[in-house]
N, C-alpha and C positions, 0 to 999 in steps of 0.2 A: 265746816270741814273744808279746807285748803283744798280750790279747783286743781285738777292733774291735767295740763296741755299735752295732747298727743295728738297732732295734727301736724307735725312740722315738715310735712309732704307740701301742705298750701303753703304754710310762711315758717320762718323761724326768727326767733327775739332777737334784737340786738344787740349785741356783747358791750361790755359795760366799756374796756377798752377801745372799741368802734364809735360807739358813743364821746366818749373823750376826744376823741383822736380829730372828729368831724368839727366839734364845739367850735376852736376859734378861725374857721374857714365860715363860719355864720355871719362874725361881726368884726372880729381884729382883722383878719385875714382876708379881705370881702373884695377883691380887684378879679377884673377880668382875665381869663389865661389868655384869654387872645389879644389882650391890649402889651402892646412891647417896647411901649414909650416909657414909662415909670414902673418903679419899683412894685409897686400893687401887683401890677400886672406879669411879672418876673416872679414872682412868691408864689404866685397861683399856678402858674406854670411851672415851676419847678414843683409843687406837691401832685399835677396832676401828672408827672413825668414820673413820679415817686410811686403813686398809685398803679400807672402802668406797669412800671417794671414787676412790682409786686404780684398783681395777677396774670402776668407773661412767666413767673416764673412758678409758681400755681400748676400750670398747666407745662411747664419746660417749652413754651415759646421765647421768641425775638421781642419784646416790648413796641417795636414795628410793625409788628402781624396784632396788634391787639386795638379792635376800633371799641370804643366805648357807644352804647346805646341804652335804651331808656331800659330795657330788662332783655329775659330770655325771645320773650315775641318776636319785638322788634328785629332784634338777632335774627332769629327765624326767617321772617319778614323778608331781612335784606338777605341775607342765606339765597333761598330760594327764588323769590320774585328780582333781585336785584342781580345775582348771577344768570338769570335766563334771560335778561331782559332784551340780549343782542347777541342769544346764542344761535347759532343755527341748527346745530339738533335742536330735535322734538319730543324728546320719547324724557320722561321722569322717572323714578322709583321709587316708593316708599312702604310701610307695612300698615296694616291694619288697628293696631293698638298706639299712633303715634298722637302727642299732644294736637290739641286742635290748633294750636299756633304753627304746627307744619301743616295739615290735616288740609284746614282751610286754605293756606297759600295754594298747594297743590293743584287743589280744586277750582281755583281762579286760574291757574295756568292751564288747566282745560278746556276751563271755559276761553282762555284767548286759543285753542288752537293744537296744545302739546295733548301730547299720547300719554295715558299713565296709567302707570302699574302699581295696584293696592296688592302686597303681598299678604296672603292669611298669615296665621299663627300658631304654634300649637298648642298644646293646655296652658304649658307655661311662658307663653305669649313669644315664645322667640321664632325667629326666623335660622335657616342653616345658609352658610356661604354658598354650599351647593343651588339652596333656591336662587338666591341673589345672583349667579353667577346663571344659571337658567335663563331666569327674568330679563337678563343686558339684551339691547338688540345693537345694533351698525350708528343707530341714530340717539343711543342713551348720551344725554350729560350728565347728568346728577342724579345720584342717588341719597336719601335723606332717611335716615334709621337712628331713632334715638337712644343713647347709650344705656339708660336707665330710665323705665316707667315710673311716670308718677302716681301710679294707682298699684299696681303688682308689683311693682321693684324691679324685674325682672331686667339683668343685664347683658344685651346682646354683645352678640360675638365681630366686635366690629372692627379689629386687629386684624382677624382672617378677612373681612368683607372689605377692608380697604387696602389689601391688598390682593385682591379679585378688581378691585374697580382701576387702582394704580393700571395694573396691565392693559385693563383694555381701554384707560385714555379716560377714565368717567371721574368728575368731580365727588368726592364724599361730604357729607353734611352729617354732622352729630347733635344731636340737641343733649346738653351733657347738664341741663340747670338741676337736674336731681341729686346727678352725681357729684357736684363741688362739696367739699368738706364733708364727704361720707367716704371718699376712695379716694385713691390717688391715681392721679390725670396727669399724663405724658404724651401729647400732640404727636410727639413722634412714633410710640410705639402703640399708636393706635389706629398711625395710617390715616389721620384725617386732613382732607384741604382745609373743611369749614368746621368749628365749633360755636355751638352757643352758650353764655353763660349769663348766671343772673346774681345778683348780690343777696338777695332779700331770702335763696334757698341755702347761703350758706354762714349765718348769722350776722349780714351786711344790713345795707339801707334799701329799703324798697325804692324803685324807681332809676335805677343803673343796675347795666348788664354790657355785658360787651360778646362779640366775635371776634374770634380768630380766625385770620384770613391767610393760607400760608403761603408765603411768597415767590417760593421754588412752584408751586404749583401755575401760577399763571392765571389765577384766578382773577377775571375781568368783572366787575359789580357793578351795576350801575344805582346811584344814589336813588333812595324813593322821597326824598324830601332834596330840596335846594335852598341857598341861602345864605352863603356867608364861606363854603367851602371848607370849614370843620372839618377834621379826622378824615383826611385826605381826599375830604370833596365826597365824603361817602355817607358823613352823616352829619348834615348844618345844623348848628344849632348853637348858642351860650352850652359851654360845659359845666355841668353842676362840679365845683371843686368840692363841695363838703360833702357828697355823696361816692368822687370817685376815693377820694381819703379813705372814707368807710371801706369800700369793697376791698382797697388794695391793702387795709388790715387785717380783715374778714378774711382774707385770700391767704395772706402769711401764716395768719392760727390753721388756718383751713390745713394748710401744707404739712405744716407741723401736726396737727391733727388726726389727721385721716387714717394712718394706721392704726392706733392706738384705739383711737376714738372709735372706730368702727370695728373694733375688735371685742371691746365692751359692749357697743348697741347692740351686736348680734347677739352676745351672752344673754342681754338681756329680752333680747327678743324670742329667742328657743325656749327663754322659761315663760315666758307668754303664752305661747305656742303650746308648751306641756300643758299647762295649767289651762289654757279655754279649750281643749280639747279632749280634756278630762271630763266636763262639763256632758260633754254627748251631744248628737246630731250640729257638729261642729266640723267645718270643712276648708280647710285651707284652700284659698286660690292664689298666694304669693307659690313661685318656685321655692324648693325646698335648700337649692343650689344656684351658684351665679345667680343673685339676688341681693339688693342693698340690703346692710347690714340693720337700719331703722325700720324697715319696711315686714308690715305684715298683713295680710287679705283674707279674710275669714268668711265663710258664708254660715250662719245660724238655719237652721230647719227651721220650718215651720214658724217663721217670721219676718216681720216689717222691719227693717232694720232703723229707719226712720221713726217706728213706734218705739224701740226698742232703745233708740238714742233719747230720746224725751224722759225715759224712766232714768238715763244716767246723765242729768244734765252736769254733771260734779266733773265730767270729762269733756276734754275737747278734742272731739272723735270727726270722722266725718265718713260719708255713704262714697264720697269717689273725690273726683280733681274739685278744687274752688272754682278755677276758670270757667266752669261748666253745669256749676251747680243752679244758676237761674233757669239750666235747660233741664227739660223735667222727662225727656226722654232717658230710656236705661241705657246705664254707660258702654259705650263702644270699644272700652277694654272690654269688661267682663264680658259682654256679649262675645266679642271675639274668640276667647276662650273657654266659652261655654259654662260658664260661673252665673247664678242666679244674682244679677244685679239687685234687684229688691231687698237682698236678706243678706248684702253685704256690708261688713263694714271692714273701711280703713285705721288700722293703726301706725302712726310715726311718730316714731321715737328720739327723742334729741338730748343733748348736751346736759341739758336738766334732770334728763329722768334717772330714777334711783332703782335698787332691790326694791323698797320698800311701795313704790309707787307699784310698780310691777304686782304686788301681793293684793296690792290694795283692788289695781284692775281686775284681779283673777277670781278675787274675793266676792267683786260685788257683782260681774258680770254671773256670778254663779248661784246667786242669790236673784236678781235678775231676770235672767231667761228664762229660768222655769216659771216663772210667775208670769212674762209676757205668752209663753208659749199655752199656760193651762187658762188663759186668759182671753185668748185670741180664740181659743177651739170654744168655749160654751155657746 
């Protein structure tokens, strides 16, 4: 029986055109962007100028405001440790349900010194502008709230929350690697200084991701690597040209995409939703609203969700984030939200999926559970 991938929250395939598109940047195409003596180097440059503009226009940026880095982390990374590095506020903000590639920065900025504020969440893991707007003190710079969960889906309200921070002078930081190629991403009507983005969440190349850095804002970064003065001294390094190819086709489809596409994942996702929760002691922990359209969070009664996945190896399911999955502590989404981390699982849904796979999940998980759950109790 033909495995069904629904995991594309950790990774998603790479599109057959991305594929093509990367091929002769491997071998024909093989010169450094940074070498500006010969031709080699002129070609590479001009594709990695191509790929910028590409994912600058993704998001309705300047291809100027676009630093290319190794994925969303990094992004992150320099986001938040690389903006405070010579700030003189003290004071952070972030919420509770955030990727651990914000989570942890933060957490090192306290340990050098800064003040921060873990905002809670509520069932459906969001925060209101009202709280964010509580939370500011005299001494906030930056505030860091990611647009969309990678475990709930759940998308904050971060249009009103970056226009709460505009007014009183406070940097915004988005971690947006969920939301590429599921929504459509407009920098400007979202109010943000800083975004982060990653190839590999929206059917790109693992291993390239970039920030947006917006210019009018004034935002000062300082480099966490040196070496050669790369992408404006902000991140040294050889830039992979057959990687940024990739993203900045992945970014095009994605553009083109995103309505459409995520108008169909939801259909397909409600009837997921119908269909395991027909099942019984079935309990949604995704929002039912303002939610990625692939994204679904289920908690099962009276089950090991982990046992419960071994019975369905035919799927490629997963308990919470990949980045996090060597940690065997329960996940600090659900927890946040009050969700039995044990007895959850994730579904994400992509480009691939069909009705028929759809039927197929609803079919077997229903066959299934009852048999893990009358299983577990003897």
């Amino acid at each position: 029986m033909t495995p069904i991938y629904l995991d594309h929250h950790a990774t998603t395939p790479c599109e057959p055109q991305v594929v093509q598109a990367m091929l002769p940047y491997f071998t024909e195409v093989f010169g450094n962007a940074a070498s500006r003596g010969h031709s080699w180097g002129f070609e590479a440059q001009a594709a990695v100028d191509l790929g910028r503009e590409r994912v600058a226009a993704m998001i309705g940026a300047s291809p100027s405001e676009v630093i290319f880095t190794s994925g969303a982390t990094e992004a992150n990374n320099l986001a938040i440790l690389g903006a405070l590095a010579r700030q003189a506020k003290r004071h952070v903000i972030t919420t509770a349900i955030e990727h651990r590639s914000v989570l942890d920065p933060m957490r090192e900025l306290e340990r050098r010194g800064f003040s921060l504020t873990v905002l809670p969440v509520d069932r459906d893991g969001r925060v209101t502008p009202e709280q964010l707007k509580a939370a500011l003190r005299a001494d906030t710079a930056l505030v860091s709230v990611g647009l969309a969960n990678n475990e709930i889906g759940t998308l904050q309200p971060i249009a009103a929350i970056g226009e709460i921070c505009r007014e009183a002078g406070v940097w915004l930081h988005a971690d947006a690697a969920q939301a590429s190629g599921c929504i459509s991403l407009d920098v400007a009507a979202l109010n943000v200084d800083l975004l982060s983005l990653s190839a590999h969440k929206c059917y790109g190349p693992k291993g390239i991701g970039a920030l947006f850095v917006r210019r009018r804002a004034r935002v000062s970064i300082e480099p966490l690597q040196y070496g050669g003065g790369h992408e404006k001294g902000l991140r040294s390094g050889t830039l992979p040209v057959p990687l940024i190819v990739g993203f900045g086709v992945a970014a095009e489809h994605s553009a083109k995409e995103a309505d459409s596409g995520g108008a169909r994942l939801a259909r397909l996702r409600d009837a997921l939703w119908e269909g395991l929760a027909a099942i019984g002691g079935v309990h949604r922990n995704s929002p039912s609203i303002q939610v990625l359209p692939h994204n679904l969070n289920v908690a099962f009664d009276g089950i090991d969700a982990e046992l419960l996945l071994l019975e369905l190896r035919e799927f490629g399911l997963s308990t919470g984030s990949a980045c996090s999955s060597a940690n065997r502590e329960p996940s600090h989404v659900l927890t946040a939200i009050g969700a039995p981390p044990r007895q959850s699982v994730r579904f994400g849904l992509g480009r691939s999926t069909t009705e028929a796979d759809i039927r197929r999940v609803i079919q077997r998980f229903a066959e299934v559970v009852p048999f893990v759950r009358d299983r577990d109790h003897l």
